[in-house]
FIBADREN-878730 format. One line per 2 residues: number of its first residue (from 1); their letters; for each residue x, y, z of C-alpha. Coordinates in steps of 0.5 Angstrom, whole numbers, plus 500, padded with zeros to 3 digits. Layout:
N
NUM = A = X/Y/Z | ...;
// end
This chain:
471
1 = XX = 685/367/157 | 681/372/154;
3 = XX = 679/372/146 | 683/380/147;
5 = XX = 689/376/148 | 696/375/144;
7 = XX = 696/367/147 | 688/366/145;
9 = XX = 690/368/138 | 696/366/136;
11 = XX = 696/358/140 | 689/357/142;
13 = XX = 686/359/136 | 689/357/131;
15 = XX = 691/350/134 | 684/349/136;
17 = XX = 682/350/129 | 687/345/126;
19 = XX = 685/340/130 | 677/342/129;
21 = XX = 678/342/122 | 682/336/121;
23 = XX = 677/331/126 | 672/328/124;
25 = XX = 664/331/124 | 663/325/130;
27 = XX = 669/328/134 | 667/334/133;
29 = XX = 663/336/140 | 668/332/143;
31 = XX = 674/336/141 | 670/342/143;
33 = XX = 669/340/150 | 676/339/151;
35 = XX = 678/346/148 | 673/349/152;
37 = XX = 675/346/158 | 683/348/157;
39 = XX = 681/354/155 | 678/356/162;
41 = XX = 683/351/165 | 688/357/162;
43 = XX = 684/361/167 | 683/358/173;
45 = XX = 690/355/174 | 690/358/181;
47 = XX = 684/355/182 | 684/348/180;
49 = XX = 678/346/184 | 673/350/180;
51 = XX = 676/346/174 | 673/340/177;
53 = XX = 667/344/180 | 666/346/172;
55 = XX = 665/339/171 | 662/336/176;
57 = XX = 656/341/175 | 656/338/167;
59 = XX = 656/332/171 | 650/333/175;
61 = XX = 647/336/171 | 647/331/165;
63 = XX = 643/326/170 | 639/330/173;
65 = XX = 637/332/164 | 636/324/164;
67 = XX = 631/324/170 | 628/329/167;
69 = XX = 626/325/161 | 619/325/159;
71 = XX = 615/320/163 | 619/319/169;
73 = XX = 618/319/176 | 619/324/181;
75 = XX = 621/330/176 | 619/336/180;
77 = XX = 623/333/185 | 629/332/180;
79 = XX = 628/339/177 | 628/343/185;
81 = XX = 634/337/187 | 638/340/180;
83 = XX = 635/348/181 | 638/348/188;
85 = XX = 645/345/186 | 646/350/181;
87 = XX = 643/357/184 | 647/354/191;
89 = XX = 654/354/188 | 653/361/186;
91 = XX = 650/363/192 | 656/361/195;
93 = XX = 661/363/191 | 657/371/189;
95 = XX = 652/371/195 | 655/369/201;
97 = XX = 661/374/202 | 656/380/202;
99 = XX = 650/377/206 | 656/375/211;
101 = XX = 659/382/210 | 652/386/212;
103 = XX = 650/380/217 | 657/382/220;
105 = XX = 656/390/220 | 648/389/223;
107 = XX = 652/385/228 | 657/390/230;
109 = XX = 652/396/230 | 648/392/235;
111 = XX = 654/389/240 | 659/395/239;
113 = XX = 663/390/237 | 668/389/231;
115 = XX = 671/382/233 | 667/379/225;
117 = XX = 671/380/220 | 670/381/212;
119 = XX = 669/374/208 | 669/373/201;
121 = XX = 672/368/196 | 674/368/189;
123 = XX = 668/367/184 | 670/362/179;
125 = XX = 669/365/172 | 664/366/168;
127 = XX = 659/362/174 | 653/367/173;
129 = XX = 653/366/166 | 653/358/166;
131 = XX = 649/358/171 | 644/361/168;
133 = XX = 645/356/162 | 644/350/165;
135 = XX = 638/353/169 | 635/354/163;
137 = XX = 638/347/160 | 633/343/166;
139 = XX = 627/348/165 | 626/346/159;
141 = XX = 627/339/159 | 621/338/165;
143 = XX = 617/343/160 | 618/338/155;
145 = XX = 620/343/150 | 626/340/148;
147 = XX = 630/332/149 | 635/331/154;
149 = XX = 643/331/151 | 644/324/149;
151 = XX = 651/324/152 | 656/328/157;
153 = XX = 660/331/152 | 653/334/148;
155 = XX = 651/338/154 | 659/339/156;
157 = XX = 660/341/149 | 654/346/150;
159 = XX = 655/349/156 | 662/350/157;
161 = XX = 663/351/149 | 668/358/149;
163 = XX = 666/363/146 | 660/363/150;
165 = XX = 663/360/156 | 665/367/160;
167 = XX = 661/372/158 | 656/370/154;
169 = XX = 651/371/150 | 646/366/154;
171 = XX = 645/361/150 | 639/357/151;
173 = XX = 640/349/149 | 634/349/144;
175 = XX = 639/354/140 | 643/350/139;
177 = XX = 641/343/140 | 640/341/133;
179 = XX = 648/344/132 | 649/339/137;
181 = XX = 647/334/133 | 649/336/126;
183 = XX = 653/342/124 | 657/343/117;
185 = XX = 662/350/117 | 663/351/109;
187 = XX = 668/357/108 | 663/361/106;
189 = XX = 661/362/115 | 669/361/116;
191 = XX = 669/367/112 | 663/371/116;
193 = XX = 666/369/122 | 672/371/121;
195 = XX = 670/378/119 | 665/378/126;
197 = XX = 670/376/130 | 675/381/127;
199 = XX = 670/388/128 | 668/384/135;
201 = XX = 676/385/137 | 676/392/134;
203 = XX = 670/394/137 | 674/392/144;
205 = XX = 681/393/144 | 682/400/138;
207 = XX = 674/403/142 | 673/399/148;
209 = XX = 680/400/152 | 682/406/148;
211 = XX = 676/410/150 | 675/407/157;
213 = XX = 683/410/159 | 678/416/160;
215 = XX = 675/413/165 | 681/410/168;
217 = XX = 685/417/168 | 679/421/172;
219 = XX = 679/415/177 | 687/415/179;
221 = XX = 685/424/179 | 679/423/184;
223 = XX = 672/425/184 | 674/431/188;
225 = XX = 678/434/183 | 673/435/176;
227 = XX = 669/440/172 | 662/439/171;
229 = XX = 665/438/165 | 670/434/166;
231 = XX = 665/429/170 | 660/428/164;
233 = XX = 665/427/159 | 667/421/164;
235 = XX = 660/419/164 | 661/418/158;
237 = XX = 667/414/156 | 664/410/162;
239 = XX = 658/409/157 | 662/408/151;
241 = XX = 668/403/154 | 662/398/157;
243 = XX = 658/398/151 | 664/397/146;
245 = XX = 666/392/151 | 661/387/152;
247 = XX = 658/388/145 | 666/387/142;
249 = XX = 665/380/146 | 658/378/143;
251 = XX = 661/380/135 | 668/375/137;
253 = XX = 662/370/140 | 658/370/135;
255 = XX = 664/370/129 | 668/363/133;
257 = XX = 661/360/133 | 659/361/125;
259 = XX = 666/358/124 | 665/352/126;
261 = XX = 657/351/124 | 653/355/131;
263 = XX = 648/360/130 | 649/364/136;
265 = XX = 644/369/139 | 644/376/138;
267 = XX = 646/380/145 | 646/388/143;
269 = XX = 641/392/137 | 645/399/138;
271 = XX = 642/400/145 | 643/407/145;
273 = XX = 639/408/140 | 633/408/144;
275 = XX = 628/413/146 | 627/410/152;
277 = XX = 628/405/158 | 624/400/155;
279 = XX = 627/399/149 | 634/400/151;
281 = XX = 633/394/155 | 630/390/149;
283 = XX = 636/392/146 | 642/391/151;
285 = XX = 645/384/153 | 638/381/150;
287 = XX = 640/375/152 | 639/376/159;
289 = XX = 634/379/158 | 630/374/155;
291 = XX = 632/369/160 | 629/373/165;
293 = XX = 622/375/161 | 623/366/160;
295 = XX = 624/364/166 | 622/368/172;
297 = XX = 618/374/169 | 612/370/165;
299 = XX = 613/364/170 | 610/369/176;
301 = XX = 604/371/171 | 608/376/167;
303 = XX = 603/382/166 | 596/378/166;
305 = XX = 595/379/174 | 593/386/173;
307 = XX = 596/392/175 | 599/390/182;
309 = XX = 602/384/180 | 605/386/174;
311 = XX = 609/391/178 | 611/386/183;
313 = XX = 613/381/179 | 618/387/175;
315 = XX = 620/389/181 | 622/382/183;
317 = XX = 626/381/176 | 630/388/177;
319 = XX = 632/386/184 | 634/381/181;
321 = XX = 638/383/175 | 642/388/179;
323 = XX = 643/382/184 | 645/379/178;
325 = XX = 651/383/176 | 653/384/182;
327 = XX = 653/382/190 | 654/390/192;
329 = XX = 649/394/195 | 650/400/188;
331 = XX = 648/394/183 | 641/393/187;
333 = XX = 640/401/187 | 641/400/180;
335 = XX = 636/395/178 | 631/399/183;
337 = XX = 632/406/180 | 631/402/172;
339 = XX = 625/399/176 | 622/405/178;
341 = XX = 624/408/171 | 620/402/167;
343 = XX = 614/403/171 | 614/411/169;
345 = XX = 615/409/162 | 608/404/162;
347 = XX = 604/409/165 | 605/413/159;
349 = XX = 612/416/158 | 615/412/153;
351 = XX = 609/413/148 | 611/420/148;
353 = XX = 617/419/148 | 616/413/141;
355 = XX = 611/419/139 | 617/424/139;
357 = XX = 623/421/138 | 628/427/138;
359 = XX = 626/428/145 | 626/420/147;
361 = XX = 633/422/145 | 635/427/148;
363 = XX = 632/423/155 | 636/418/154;
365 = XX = 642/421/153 | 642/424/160;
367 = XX = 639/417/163 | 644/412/159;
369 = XX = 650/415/162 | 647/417/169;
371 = XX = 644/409/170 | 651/407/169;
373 = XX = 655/411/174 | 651/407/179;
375 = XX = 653/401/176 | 661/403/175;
377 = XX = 663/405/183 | 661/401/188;
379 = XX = 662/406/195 | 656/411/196;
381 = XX = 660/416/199 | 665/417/192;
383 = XX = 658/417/188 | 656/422/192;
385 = XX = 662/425/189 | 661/424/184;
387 = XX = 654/426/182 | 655/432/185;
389 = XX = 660/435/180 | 655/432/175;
391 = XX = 650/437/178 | 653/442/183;
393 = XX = 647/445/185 | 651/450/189;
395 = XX = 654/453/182 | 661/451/184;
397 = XX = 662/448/176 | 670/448/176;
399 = XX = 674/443/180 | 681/444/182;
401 = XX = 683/445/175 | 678/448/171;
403 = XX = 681/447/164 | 682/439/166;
405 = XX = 676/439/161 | 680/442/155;
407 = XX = 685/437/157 | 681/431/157;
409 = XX = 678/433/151 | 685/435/147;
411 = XX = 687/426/148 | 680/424/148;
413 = XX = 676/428/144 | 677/425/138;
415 = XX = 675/417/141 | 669/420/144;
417 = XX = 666/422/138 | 668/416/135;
419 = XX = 665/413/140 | 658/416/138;
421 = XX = 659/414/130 | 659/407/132;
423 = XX = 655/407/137 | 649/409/131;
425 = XX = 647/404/126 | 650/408/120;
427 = XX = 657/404/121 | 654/398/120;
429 = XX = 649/399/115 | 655/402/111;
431 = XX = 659/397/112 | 654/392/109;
433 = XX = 653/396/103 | 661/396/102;
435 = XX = 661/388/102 | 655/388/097;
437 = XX = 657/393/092 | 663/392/087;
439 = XX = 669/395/092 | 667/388/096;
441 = XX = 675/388/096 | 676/393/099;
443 = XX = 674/390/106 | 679/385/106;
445 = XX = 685/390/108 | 680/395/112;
447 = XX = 679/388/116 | 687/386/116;
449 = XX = 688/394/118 | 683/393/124;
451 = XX = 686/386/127 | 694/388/126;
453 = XX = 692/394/129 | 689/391/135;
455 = XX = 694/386/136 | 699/392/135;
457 = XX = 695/394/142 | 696/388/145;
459 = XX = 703/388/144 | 704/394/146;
461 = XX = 699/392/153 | 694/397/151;
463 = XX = 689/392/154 | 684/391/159;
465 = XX = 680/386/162 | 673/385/159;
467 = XX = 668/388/165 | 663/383/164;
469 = XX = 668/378/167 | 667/382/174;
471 = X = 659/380/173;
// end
C-alpha cells in the first residue's frame, strides 16, 4: 500500500485515525504497532514471511537493546552479534543475487561455460530503510546516548511506524524517543499535518507521475530515436519526477507523523537550488546522509586524519551510498562519479561557485540531471545511448524524427515549467505568507482542489509507484 493510493486514503487512513483518536494515550503506541504492521502486511501479502522476518528483526533487536544497557556484560559483543544480524539480512535479500551474478559471469568467462545461472529473490520492502534505522537504533544505545525501548511494541511502534516505514525518512531513535514516551496531537498539528500531507500527495501524483510520463514516453521510443533535445528535455523530467517523487513522500511523511503527535526530520531543502555538489547533498534526502556522516563517515575519522584519510573514508561513504540505492554496477558508477565530483569541489571548486552564484547555477544544471541518468538506467550499453544524443559529438543532432522535441514539448512543456517553479523556494515561501495574511482562507479550497484533484488522478489510474521503494 502506498500513501498515493485510493485503499490508503479512503480505509486505511481514516479508520486507523478513528481508532487512534479514540484509543486511550496508553494504547497509543500499541495501536500504531499493529496499524503499521497491517499496513506492510497489505504489501507483503505474496510474501508472508517477510512479515514475520519484519517482526522477528523488532524482536532481535529489542533483546540485543536490552543487552546493550549500560553496565552490562559483554556489550561489544552484542553490539557486532545485532549489527551482523541486521546488515546479513540485507545482505542476502539486496546483495547476494548481484555478488552470485558477477561471481557467475567471472565464472563463465573463465571456463567457456554458461551452466550458472542468474539468482535473485524478491526484496522485502522498505529493508534498506529499516535497516538503517535499527542500526542506528543499536549504535546509539552502546554509545550510551540514549536508553534502551522500554517495551517491544516502543521499538516496534518506532520502527515499523508507517509513515516512515517504506521509504523513510531515516528516523533515528533519539528523535522521536520522547514522542514515544509521551505525545499529544492538538487540532492545531492535525490540522498542520493534514495540509503537509495534502502538498506531499500533490507533489507526487499532480507533478511526480505527470511530469514523469515524459520519461516513460522516451523509454517505450527508445534512446535510439531522440534529438538532442528530445534527450535533455528526458533528462529533465527524470530529474524532476524523482524529486517531486521522494519529496511528496517525505511532505505526506512528516503530515501523518504531526497528526498523531511525532516531529519527524526534514528529508529535502529545495536541492536544486544548490551551486554545487556539496551543497545538493546537504540538502537531498538529508537523512541519509546523516546517517552516513553519523555512522560511518566520523566513525572512520571523518576529516581529521589529513588529506588522504579523508579521501579515503569519502571514497568509502560514496561506495556505499551508490551501493545503498542499488545492487547494480551503474549505482556504484554513481556514487564514484559524485565522489570524484565531492573531491574536486573541496580543492577549491565549490568556493568559487559559492563566490559566483549564477555560475554555480548554471554547474548544477547540467550535472544534476546528468548524475541522474546514471542513476535512471541500469544497462551500460543503453546509457551509452544515451549520452550520445545528450552529446553527439559527430554533430548528428536530430534522431529519427527531428521535430520529437517540438512534440514533446507541445504535451510536456508546460509540466516542465512547472516543475522548475516548484522546485524554487518561491511556491513555499509564498505560500506561508498566504496562511499568515487575512486571505488564510483562501488556502482551504487551494488545498481541497489539490487532494480531489489527486484523487481524481488516482481513479482515472494516472499513477505511479514511489521510485524510492526500488531502493
Amino acid at each position: 500500500m502506498v500513501f498515493s493510493s485510493l485503499p490508503f486514503l479512503f480505509v486505511f487512513l481514516p479508520v486507523f485515525f478513528l481508532l487512534y483518536g479514540l484509543a486511550p494515550r496508553r494504547w497509543k503506541n500499541l495501536l500504531l504497532f499493529l496499524g503499521s504492521v497491517g499496513f506492510y502486511a497489505y504489501g507483503a501479502l505474496e510474501t508472508p514471511l517477510y512479515i514475520v522476518l519484519l517482526l522477528v528483526t523488532i524482536l532481535v533487536n529489542w533483546a540485543i537493546g536490552q543487552k546493550l544497557a549500560f553496565g552490562r556484560p559483554r556489550r561489544k559483543l552484542w553490539l557486532t552479534l545485532g549489527l551482523v544480524y541486521d546488515f546479513l539480512w540485507l545482505l542476502v535479500f539486496k546483495y547476494a543475487g548481484f555478488f552470485f551474478d558477477n561471481g557467475a559471469a567471472v565464472w563463465n568467462m573463465a571456463t567457456g561455460d554458461s551452466v550458472v545461472r542468474s539468482w535473485s529473490l524478491i526484496l522485502p520492502i522498505g529493508i534498506s530503510f529499516y535497516t538503517f534505522q535499527i542500526v542506528s537504533y543499536l549504535i546509539d544505545v552502546y554509545r550510551e546516548t540514549v536508553e534502551p525501548a522500554r517495551s517491544f511494541v516502543d521499538l516496534g511502534a518506532y520502527l515499523c511506524m508507517f509513515p516512515q516505514l517504506i521509504a523513510g525518512p531515516i528516523v533515528q531513535y533519539n528523535q522521536v524517543a520522547a514522542e514515544l514516551e509521551s505525545r499529544s496531537a492538538s487540532l492545531t498539528s492535525v490540522d498542520r499535518g493534514l495540509r503537509t500531507f495534502v502538498l506531499g500527495l500533490g507533489s507526487k501524483v499532480l507533478l511526480a507521475n505527470r511530469i514523469g510520463s515524459l520519461w516513460t514516453d522516451v523509454q517505450a521510443a527508445g534512446f535510439d530515436s531522440l534529438s538532442t533535445p528530445a534527450a535533455w528535455m528526458a533528462a529533465a523530467a527524470y530529474s524532476f519526477q524523482l524529486y517531486f517523487d521522494f519529496y511528496g513522500y517525505s511532505l505526506m511523511a512528516v503530515g501523518l507523523g504531526q497528526m498523531m503527535g511525532f516531529d519527524l526530520p526534514e528529508n529535502f531543502r529545495d536541492p536544486y537550488q544548490s551551486v554545487s555538489m556539496t551543497e545538493f547533498w546537504r540538502r537531498w534526502h538529508i537523512t541519509l546522509g546523516s546517517w552516513f556522516r553519523e555512522y560511518v563517515y566520523i566513525p572512520l575519522g571523518g576529516n581529521r586524519g589529513g588529506g588522504f584519510k579523508t579521501v579515503r573514508n569519502l571514497l568509502i561513504v560514496w561506495l556505499l551510498t551508490g551501493f545503498w540505492h542499488g545492487a547494480s554496477w551503474n549505482f556504484v558508477l554513481w556514487g564514484l562519479l559524485l565522489f570524484v565530483v565531492l573531491v574536486i569541489e573541496r580543492a577549491g571548486l565549490r568556493a568559487f561557485f559559492e563566490k559566483h552564484r549564477w555560475l554555480g547555477h548554471c554547474y548544477m544544471i547540467l550535472l544534476i540531471p546528468l548524475s541522474w541518468m546514471l542513476f535512471a538506467i541500469t544497462d551500460f550499453s543503453q546509457l551509452g545511448v544515451f549520452f550520445y544524443r545528450l552529446f553527439p559529438l559527430d554533430g548528428h543532432f536530430g534522431g529519427l524524427y527531428t521535430q520529437d522535441w517540438l512534440d514533446y514539448g507541445q504535451t510536456y512543456g508546460w509540466l516542465l515549467g512547472l516543475g522548475l517553479l516548484f522546485c524554487t523556494p518561491l511556491p513555499k515561501k509564498l505560500w506561508r505568507k498566504l496562511e499568515a495574511s487575512p486571505l488564510h482562507w483562501v488556502t482551504v479550497p487551494v488545498l481541497l482542489a489539490i487532494f480531489w484533484g489527486a484523487v481524481y488522478c488516482l481513479f482515472r489510474g494516472l499513477n505511479d509507484p514511489f521510485l524510492y521503494f526500488r531502493f
